[in-house]
N, C-alpha and C positions, 0 to 999 in steps of 0.2 A: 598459691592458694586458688581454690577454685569454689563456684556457690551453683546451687541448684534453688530455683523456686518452681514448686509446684503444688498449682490450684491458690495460688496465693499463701502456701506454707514458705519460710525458710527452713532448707536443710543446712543443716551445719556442716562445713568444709572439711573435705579430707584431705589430708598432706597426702603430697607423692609416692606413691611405695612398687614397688615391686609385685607386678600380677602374676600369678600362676591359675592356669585354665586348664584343669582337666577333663577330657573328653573323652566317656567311655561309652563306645559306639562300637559294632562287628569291625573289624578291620585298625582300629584306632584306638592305642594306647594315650597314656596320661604324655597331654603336651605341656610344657614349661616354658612361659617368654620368661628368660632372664635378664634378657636386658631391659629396663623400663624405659615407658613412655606417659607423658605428661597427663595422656586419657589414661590411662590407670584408673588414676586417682576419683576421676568421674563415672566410671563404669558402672557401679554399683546403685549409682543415681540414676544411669543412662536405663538401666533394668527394671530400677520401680516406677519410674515415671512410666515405663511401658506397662507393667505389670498391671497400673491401678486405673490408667486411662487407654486411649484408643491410636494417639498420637502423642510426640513428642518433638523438640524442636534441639538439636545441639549444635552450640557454637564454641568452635576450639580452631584456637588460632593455628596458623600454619607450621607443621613440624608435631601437631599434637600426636600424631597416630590412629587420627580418627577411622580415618581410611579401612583401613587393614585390621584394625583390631576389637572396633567392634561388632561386625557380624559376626567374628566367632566367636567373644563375648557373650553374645544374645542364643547361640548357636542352639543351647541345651538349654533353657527359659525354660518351665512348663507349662507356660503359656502359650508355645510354640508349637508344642504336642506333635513333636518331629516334621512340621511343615518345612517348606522353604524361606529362605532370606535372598529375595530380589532386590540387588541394589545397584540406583543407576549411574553412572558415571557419566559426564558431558562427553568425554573426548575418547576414542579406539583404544588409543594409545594407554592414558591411562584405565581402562578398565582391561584390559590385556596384563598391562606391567603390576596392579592391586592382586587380580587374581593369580599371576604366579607367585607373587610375594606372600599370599595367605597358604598358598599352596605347600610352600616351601617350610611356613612355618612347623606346618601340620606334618614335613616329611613325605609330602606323594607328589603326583603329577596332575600336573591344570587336568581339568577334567571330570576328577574324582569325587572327594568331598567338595570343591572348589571348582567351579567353572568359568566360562564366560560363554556370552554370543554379542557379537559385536557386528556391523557390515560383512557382508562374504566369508565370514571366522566364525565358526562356533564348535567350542569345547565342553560339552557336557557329557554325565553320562546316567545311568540309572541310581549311582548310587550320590551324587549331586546334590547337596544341599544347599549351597551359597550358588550363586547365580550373577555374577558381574554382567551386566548388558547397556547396551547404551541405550539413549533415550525412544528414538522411534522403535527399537525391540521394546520395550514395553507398550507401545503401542497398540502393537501387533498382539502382543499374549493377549491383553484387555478386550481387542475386536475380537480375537476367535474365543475369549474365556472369560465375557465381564466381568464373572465373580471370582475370579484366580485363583478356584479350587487350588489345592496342595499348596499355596503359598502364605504365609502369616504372618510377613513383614515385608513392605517396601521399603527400603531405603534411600534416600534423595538425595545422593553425595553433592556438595560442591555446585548447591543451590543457587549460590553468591551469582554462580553466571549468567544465570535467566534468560537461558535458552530457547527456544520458541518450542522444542521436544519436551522441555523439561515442566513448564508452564502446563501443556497441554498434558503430559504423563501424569501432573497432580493432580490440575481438575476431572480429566476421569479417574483417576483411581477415588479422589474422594466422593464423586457420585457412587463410585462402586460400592465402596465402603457404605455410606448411608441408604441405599436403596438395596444391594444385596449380601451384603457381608460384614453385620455391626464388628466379627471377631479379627476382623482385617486391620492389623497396624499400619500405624503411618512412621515416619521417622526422618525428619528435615535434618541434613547435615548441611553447615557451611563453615566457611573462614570470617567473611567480613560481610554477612546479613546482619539487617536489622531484622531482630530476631518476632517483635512484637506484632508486626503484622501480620508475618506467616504462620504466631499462636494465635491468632485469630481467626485467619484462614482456618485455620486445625480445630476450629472451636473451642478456643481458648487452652491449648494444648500446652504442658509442662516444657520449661525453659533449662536447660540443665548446659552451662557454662564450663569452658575450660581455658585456663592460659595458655597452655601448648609450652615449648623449648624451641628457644631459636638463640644459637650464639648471637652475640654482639657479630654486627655489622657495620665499617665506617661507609658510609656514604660519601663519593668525591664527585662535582659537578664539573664536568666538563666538557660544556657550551663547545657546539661543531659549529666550526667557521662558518659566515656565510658564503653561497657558492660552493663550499665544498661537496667532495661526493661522500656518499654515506657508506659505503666498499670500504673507500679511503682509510675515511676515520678509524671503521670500526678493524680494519688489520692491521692500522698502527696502534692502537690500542691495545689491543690484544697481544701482540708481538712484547709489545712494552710492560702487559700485567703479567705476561711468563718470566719475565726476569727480574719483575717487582716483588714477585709474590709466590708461592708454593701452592701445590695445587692445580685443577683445573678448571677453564675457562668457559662459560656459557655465555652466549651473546643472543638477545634478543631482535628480531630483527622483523619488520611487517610480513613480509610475504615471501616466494618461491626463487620470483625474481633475485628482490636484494639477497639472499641466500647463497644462489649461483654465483651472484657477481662478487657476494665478498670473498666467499670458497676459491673461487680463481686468484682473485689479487693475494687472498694467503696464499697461494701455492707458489703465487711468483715473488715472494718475499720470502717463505720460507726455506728456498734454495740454496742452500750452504750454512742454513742455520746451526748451530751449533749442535743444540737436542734435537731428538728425537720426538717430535712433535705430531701429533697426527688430528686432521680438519672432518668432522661428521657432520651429515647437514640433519636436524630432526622438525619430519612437519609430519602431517596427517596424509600426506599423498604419497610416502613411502611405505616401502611392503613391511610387516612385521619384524623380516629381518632385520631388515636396514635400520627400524627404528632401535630396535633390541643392540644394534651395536653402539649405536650412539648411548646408549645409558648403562652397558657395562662400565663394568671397571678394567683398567689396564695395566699392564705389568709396573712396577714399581719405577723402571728405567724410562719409562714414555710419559706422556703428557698429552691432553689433549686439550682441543677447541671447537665446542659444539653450537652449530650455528640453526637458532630456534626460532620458530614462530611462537604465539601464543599459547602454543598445546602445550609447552612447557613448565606453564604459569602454574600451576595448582597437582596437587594429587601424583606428582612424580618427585621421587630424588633422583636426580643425574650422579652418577658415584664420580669424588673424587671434586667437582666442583667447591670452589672457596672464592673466584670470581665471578661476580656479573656485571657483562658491559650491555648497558637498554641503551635502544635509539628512541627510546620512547614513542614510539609508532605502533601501530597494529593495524590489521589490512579488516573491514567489514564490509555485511553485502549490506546494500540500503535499499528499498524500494521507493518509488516512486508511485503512489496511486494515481497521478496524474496522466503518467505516460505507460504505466502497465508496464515498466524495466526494473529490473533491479540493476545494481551496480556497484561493483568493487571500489569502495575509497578508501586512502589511507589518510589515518584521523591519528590524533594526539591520545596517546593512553591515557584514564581517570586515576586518581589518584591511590584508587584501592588498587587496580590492578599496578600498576608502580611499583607498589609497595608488595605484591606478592611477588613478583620477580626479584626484587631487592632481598626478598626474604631466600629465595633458594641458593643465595650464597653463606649464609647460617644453619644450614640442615644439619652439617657435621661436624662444624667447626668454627673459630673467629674467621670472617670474609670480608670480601670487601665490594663496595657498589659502582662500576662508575654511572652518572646520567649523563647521557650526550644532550642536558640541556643547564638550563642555570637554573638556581635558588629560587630567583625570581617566577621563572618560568613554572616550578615546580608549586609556586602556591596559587598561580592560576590556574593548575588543573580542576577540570569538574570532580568533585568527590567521587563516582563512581559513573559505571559506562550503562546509558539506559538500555531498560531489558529489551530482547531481540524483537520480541512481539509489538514492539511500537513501533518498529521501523523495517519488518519481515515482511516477502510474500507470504500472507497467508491461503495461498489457495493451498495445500497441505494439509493445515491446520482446520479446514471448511468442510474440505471431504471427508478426511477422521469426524470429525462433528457428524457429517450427514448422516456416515454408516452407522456412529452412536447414535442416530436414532435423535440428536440434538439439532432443529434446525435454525436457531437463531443461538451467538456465542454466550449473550448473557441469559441464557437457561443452568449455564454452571457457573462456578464460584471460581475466581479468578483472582489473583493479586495485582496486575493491572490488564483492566478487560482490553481485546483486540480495538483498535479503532476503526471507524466506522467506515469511514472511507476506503482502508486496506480490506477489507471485508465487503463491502460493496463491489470493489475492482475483483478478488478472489471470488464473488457469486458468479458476476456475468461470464470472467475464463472458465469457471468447470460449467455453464450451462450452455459455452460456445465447445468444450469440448467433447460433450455430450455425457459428461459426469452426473451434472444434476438434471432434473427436469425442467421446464419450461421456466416455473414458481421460485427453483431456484432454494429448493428446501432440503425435497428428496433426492437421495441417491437413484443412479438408474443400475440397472445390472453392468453395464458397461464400465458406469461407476466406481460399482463396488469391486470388482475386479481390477480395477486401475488400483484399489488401496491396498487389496493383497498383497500388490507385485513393492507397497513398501519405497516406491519409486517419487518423482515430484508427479506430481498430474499432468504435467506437459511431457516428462518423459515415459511415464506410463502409459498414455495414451499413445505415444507414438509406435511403443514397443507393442502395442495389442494389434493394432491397425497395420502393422509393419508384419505381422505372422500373418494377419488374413491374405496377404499379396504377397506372401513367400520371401519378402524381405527381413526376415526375423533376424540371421544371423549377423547383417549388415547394421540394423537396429539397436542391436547388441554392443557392437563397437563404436556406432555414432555416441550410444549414453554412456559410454565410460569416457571418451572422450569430452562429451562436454561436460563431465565433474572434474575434469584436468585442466588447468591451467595455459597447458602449451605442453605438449612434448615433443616436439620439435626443436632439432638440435639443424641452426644455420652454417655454414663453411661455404671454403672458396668463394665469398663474394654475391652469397646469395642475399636476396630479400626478404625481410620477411612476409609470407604470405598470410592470406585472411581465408585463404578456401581449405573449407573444412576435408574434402575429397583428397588432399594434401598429407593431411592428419591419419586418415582411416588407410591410404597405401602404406603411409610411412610405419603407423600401428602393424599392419600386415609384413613388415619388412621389404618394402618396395615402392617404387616411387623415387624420383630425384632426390626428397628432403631424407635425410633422418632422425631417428628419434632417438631422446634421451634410454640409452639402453634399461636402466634398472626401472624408470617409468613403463616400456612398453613392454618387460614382462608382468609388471605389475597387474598392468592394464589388460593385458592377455588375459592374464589367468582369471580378474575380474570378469571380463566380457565370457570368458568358458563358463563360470560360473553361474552367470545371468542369463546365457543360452541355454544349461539345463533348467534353471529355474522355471524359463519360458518355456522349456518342451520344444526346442527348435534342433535343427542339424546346422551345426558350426558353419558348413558350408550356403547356406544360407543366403540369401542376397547376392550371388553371384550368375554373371551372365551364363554360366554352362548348367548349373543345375537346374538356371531357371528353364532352359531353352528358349530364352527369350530373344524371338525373333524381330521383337521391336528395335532390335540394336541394329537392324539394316533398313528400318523402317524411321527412324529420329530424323529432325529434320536439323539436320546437323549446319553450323554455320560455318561453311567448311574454309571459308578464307581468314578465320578471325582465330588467331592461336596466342596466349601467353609468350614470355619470355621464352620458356621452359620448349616450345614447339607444341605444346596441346590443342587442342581444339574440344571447343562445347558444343552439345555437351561433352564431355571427357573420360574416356572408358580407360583403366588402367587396364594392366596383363593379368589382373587375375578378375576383373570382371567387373570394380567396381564405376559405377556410371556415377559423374556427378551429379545429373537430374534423378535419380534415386536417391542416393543424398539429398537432392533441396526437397524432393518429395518427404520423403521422411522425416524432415525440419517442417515441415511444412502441417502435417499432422502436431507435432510439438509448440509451431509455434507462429497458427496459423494471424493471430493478429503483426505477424511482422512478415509476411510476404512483400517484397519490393519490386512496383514495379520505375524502370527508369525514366525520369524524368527529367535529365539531362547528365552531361556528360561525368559520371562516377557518384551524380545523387539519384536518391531515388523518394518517391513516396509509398510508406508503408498502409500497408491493409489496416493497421489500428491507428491510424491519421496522422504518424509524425515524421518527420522526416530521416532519413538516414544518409551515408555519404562514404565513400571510403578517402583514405589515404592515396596520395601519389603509386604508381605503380603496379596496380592491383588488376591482374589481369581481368577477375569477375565484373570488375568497372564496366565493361562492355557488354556486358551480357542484359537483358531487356530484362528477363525476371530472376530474381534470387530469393533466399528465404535466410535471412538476419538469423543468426541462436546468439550474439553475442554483440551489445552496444557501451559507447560510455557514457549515452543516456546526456550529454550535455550539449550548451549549443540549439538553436534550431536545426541546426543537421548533423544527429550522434555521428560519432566517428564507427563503422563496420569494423569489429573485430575479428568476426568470424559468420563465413556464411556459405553457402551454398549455389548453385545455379538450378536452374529448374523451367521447366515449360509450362505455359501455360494450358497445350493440351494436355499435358498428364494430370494438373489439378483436374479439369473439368473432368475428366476419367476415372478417377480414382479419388478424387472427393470434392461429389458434387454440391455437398452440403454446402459449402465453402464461397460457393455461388449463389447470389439474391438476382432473384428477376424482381423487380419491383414499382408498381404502375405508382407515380409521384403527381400528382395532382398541386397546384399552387398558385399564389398570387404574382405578377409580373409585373412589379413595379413602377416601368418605365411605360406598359403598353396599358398599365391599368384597367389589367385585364385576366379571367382563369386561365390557366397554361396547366397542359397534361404532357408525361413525357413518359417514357418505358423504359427503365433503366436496368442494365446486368451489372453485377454490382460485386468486388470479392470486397469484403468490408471498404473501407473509404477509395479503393479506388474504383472507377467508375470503367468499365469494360466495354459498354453502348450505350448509343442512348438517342431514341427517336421518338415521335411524336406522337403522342397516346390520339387516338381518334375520339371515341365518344367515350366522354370524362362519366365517371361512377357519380351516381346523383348525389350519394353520402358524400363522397370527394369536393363533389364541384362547392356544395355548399359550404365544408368546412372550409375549402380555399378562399371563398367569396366572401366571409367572416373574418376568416385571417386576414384578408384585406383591408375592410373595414376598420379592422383594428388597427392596424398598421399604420392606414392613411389618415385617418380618425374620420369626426362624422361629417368634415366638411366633405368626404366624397359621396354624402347625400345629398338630396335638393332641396336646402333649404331656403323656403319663400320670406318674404318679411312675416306674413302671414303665421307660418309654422313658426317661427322664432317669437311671436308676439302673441303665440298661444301657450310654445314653452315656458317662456318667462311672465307668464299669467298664473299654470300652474306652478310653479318656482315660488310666485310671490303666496299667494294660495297655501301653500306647506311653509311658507317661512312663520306664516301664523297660524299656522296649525297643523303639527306634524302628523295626525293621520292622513295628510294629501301624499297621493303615491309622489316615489320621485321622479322627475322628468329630464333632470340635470343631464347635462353632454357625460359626465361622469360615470353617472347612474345608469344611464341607456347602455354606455359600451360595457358597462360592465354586464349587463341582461342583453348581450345582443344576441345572445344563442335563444331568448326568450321568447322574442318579438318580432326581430326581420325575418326567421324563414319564412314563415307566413306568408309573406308579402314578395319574395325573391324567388317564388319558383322557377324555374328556367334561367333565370339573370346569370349573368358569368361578367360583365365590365359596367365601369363606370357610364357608360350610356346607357346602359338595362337599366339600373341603378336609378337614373334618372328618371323613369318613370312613374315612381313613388309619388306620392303625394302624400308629405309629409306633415301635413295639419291634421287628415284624417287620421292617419298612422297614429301620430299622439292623443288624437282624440279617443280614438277606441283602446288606449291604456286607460284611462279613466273609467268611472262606472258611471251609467246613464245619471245617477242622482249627483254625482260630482263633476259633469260637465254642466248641468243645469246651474247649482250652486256657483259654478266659476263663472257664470255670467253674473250672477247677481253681487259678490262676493269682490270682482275683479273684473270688471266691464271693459269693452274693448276703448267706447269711447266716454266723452263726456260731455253735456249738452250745456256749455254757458249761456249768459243772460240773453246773447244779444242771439240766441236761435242756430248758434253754429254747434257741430257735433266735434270735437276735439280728441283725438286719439291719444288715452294715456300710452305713456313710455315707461315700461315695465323692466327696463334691461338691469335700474338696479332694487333688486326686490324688498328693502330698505325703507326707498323713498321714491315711489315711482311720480311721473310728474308728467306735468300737461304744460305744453307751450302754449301761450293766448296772447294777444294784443292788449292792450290792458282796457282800450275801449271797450271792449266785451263786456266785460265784468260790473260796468257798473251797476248799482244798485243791489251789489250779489256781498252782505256784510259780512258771509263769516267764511270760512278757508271749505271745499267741499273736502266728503271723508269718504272710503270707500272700505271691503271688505268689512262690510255691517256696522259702520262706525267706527271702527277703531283705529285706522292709518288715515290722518291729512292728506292728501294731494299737496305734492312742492309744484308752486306757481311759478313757471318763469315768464313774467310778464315782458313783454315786447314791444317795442314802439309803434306805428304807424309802418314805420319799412322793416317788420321783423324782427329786427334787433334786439336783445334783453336789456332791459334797463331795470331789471329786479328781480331777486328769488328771493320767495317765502314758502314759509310753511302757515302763516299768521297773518291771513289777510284784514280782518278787522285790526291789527296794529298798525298794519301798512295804511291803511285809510287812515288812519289818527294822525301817523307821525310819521310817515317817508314819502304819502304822496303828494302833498305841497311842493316839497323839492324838485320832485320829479317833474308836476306838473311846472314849475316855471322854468325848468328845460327844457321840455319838450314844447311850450307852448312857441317858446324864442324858436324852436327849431321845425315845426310843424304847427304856422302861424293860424293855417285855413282851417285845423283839425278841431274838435269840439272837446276842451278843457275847463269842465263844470266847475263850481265852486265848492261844492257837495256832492261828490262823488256817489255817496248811496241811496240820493235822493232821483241822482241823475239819470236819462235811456241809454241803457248799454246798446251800443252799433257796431255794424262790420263794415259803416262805411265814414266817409270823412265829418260828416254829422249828421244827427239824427235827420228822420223821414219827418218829424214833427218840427 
């Protein structure tokens, strides 16, 4: 059964039935599916939801036929008014393998009614209505076509993934929709979205549900030893599900690597096998061909074992599959805003994706599941794997934005916005690679031709930069190599290396290493293809078309050679130099230039460190340029890199170099210091002693200081502290007195010492101040008057002496007296206009305290008897009245009378 709500109506369910679609078009007779499929049954739903609103949202479980069968569904709508149906697919693979299957349906060839464009492949033609494309191809249409004239339905396949293309393909096309084109449809497909937020997204867009058809599938867990290898496992397992079971075998497995490794241990196990058994690997890095063989079907007498990445998961059926063995693994890039890397880890699959692998053993038949982990295991997965955009470089994602015209992300509508910080790091690389402007908003023309080429921003940049200096072709083959993994294929005892110049011979078919064959035609035909895109001659980057006579000119380090016998820089036979390789990383990725800093580490130009592995002939080399880290560790491990001179940066991009005069405080000399620093980001090139410091400069250092040291590196008198803490007490009862506080000051010290610090540069300048006036003219003339009266410095007891209050706690400030002073003085004195007592600390004859009040009329009642017949015992000669307020107060041992 299946339910449709929309606009808060329920529609009543339609059973399953059998759809027939006739399509009468020039060229195309009445087509018939006769075999049903589970959306069927919701089509009809799928159509009014579109008919009556602007979006709609469908979720059909895996196996429904969503895929394939509703854009042709929708094809002849008359709300469509013969427009196109653009629908995007996450992965090559499938938007290739959807469009020939629609294709097929309809009886013609990709192309026709049915297209795609996908990476480097595109199948369309004039008479093209459905349009398969992946996600950055919509990107592309929307920057050259906001309003996506001739198109009248987007469709969002297999949303579930939350791709960082796919996210971004929504929120512009829904600006497009609202700002230029109300008649532009939307149309959210997924398997396992939660469907409510992205009707809200949609503006509350109709929800149209399907169960889908998936046989039964047993699930069996079987937990891989620990220690073991994961090759192992999965070829005994597989070995062991061909004779358990009928049918063919898919294995999911993280990455390229485990792939290779288990494909070898099958072949060495399948050596006298009984059947006919045949191993296909399917990722995204193989050519079309390659991938099309692994998803045929095979003669009835053979059997196969298809060994998958993720691309597998969703929107493909593998013919002939009835097993899946998951290592429950999968390979992601991560980024780091901290260190500006991204980096490949392999993480524990979520429980939705689990489960869609699980499910492609049900597409045709009863299947079966193994998990290479336990039960247990399987309920501490996370529900679902968070979207890419919370843990993606977004420089990409920033430059689409700019060229929209959008310069900050939450100007559009999002399901979960970019975080701040990945956007933050993505502003400063496109405004260091001269994408955006200064502001960090707008696109520059340099920019905007970097997002044409549809490339990352670091590879586009490198490729624009790489034509201006005749290295285009070379360029060419650097970026399809670094979208490759490795295609280098080791023998006889080699090592594996890290230099990229390795890579780009072995692409050329030359060089010691070689390359995975079926990779480096792949990769060929790629980089031909990227060469005409660029407008370059294939030939390109090479020392003979260049006539580049710098190759007798290099300042070659000619006793220092690799394993191999090279020497750097390193010119192979057809011309390529490795220092044109690190230059051209170097453009791409200029915050990772390294220079050494000891033996196989280095420090990178974006400040962190890097390091290679044993072995590694570019270890020697003084500057390299990093395209590849593992990002862990305080010294990533070099993956992949380049060597390069430092006189050809300065040549060829001087940008890349800061002169910068550094003005500062000097801690130890307590003193301004000025220096002249060349600068390629953090590492520091020279650096000598600035002569006469910039007046702005000297001053902000002389403040920085200040700050740093705080204000005891002024001169403060008792004086100035017994004027501070007059006004202190001053504002404690009464807060319109300014503040004076040590607090308060350094927080205003940009307010108040330039003034007084012209020329000063150290703590002995410094000293020159005189700091009672300094505070005094913060006050205004009628609030330095008042704080005499208010807050007097001294205070004039009985016997004629002037007594200096102590202000330090502005509470309870206090006067120390002998207590012979005071006689005949009956009540406590009070200062700031009456309202605060004076605390007495009465003292004996030799200074000493023998009392604090605040109540001196108490104290003559009822504490100075005691006192006095101690101190008379002890200060015999001294004059101890019997009536103290009747008594002459004196300053000396008794009175004059």
């Amino acid at each position: 059964m299946v339910s449709c709500s929309q606009e808060g109506r329920n529609v009543s369910a339609i059973p399953q039935m059998k759809f027939s679609l006739a399509i009468e078009r020039k060229g195309i007779t009445g087509v018939i599916f006769n075999s049903p499929l589970p959306i069927d049954s919701v089509l009809p739903d799928v159509k009014q939801a579109l008919s009556i609103g602007g979006s709609a949202v469908l979720i059909a479980a895996p196996g429904a036929g969503k895929t394939t069968r509703v854009p042709l569904a929708l094809l002849e709508d008359g709300w469509l008014e013969g427009r196109k149906i653009v629908m995007l697919e996450p992965r090559r693979l499938a938007a290739r393998s959807s469009a020939a299957f629609m294709a097929r349906e309809l009886g013609e060839q990709v192309g026709e009614t049915v297209g795609y464009r996908v990476k480097m492949d595109t199948k369309v033609g004039v008479r093209t209505r459905i349009e398969v494309v992946t996600e950055g191809v919509l990107t592309r249409m929307l920057q050259a076509d906001p309003a996506l004239e001739g198109v009248g339905l987007v469709i969002f396949d297999e949303f579930h993934e939350r791709s960082l293309q796919a996210d971004l393909g929504l929120a512009l096309t829904l600006e497009a929709q609202a700002l230029l084109r109300d008649d532009l449809k939307l149309l959210v497909m997924s398997a396992t979205l939660e469907a409510e937020p992205v009707a809200g997204l949609l503006g509350g867009a109709s929800v149209v549900r399907s169960e889908g058809r998936s046989f039964p599938v047993e699930t069996v867990y079987r937990p891989r030893l620990a220690g073991s290898e994961l090759e192992e496992a999965v070829a005994g397992l597989a070995l062991e599900a061909l004779r358990a079971h009928e049918g063919d075998v898919l294995v999911f497995l993280p990455g390229i690597g485990e792939i290779r490794a288990a494909e070898a241990k099958l072949r060495e196990k399948l050596r006298g096998y009984a059947y006919d058994v045949r191993v296909f690997a399917l990722h995204g890095g193989l050519s079309a061909e390659e991938q099309d063989k692994a998803l045929a079907p095979l003669p009835a007498a053979e059997r196969k074992i298809v060994l998958a990445t993720s691309v597998a998961e969703t929107s493909l059926t593998v013919e002939g599959v009835t097993v899946v063995i998951d290592s429950g693994l999968m390979r992601v890039s991560r980024f780091s805003p901290r260190t500006g890397m991204a980096r490949l880890e392999t993480v524990t699959v979520s429980a939705a994706s689990a489960d869609q692998r699980r499910g492609r053993a049900g597409r045709l038949r009863p299947g079966v599941c193994y998990r290479l982990w336990s039960a247990e295991q399987h309920s501490a997965l996370s529900p679902r794997s968070a979207p890419e955009i919370m843990e993606a470089d977004l420089a990409s994602l920033l430059l689409e934005l700019a060229v929209w015209g959008v310069g900050e992300p939450n100007e559009l509508a999002w399901l979960d916005a970019p975080p701040a910080p990945a956007v933050q790091q993505a502003r400063e690389l496109l405004v260091q690679l001269g994408a955006l402007d200064k502001g960090g908003r707008q696109p520059t023309g340099h920019g905007r031709r970097m997002a044409e080429l549809g490339k990352h921003p670091r590879v586009a940049h490198m490729l624009l930069r790489a034509k201006q200096l005749g290295l285009g072709g070379l360029a060419c083959d650097i970026a399809v190599v670094l979208g490759e993994r490795d295609i280098l294929r080791y023998s006889g005892g080699q090592a594996p290396t890290a230099d990229l110049t390795a890579r780009i011979d072995a692409l050329r078919g030359r060089g010691p290493y070689a390359a995975d064959d079926g990779a480096r035609r792949r990769l060929s035909e790629e980089a031909r293809r990227l060469r005409r895109e660029l407008g370059v001659d294939a030939s390109e980057g090479t020392r003979a078309e260049r006539g580049d006579e710098r190759s007798e000119q290099v300042n070659v380090r000619t006793e220092r050679g690799d394993a191999l016998g090279r020497r750097y820089p390193y010119v192979s036979d057809d011309g390529v130099r490795s220092d044109d390789c690190g230059l051209l990383l170097a453009f791409a990725y200029p915050d990772r230039i390294g220079r050494q800093r000891d033996s196989g580490k280095y420090l990178l130009s974006g400040g962190r460190g890097a390091a290679f592995g044993p072995g590694q002939a570019l270890a020697r080399e003084p500057w390299i340029v990093v395209a590849d880290v593992d990002d862990a560790g305080a010294d990533s491990r070099i993956r992949l890199a380049a060597s390069v001179s430092l006189e050809r940066l300065a040549q060829h991009a001087p940008e890349m170099i800061d002169v910068e005069a550094e003005v500062y405080w000097d801690g130890e000399a307590k003193s301004v210091r000025g220096r002249e620093r060349r600068k390629l980001g953090a590492i520091v090139l020279e650096e000598k002693p600035l002569g006469k410091l910039p007046e702005e400069l000297r001053l902000q250092a002389l403040l920085a200081g200040v700050r740093a040291e705080g204000l005891e590196l002024l001169p403060w008198t008792k004086m100035a502290r017994q004027f501070q803490q007059r006004a202190e007490f001053a504002r404690r009862h009464d807060g319109t007195w300014p503040d004076l506080s040590d607090e308060a000051l350094l927080a205003t010290l940009d307010d108040w010492l330039p003034d007084y610090a012209e020329g000063m540069k150290s703590r002995s300048d410094l000293q020159k101040l005189n700091m009672k006036e300094l505070l005094e003219s913060l006050l205004p003339w009628d609030r330095r008057r008042r704080l005499d009266e208010d807050a007097p410095t001294h205070w004039t007891v009985p016997s004629g002496s002037r007594i200096p209050i102590d202000y330090g706690d502005p509470d309870a400030p206090f006067v120390a007296v002998r207590l012979q002073e005071l006689f005949g003085l009956p009540e406590t004195p009070r200062i700031a206009g009456g309202r605060v007592p004076l605390t007495l600390h009465l003292l004996s004859p030799a200074q000493r305290p023998v009392q604090v009040t605040r109540d001196l009329a108490s104290f003559w009642r009822d504490g100075y008897f005691e006192v006095r017949k101690d101190l008379r015992g002890r200060y015999p000669k001294h004059y101890w009245p019997d009536n103290p307020l009747e008594a002459e107060a004196t300053r000396r041992v008794r009175p004059s009378r």
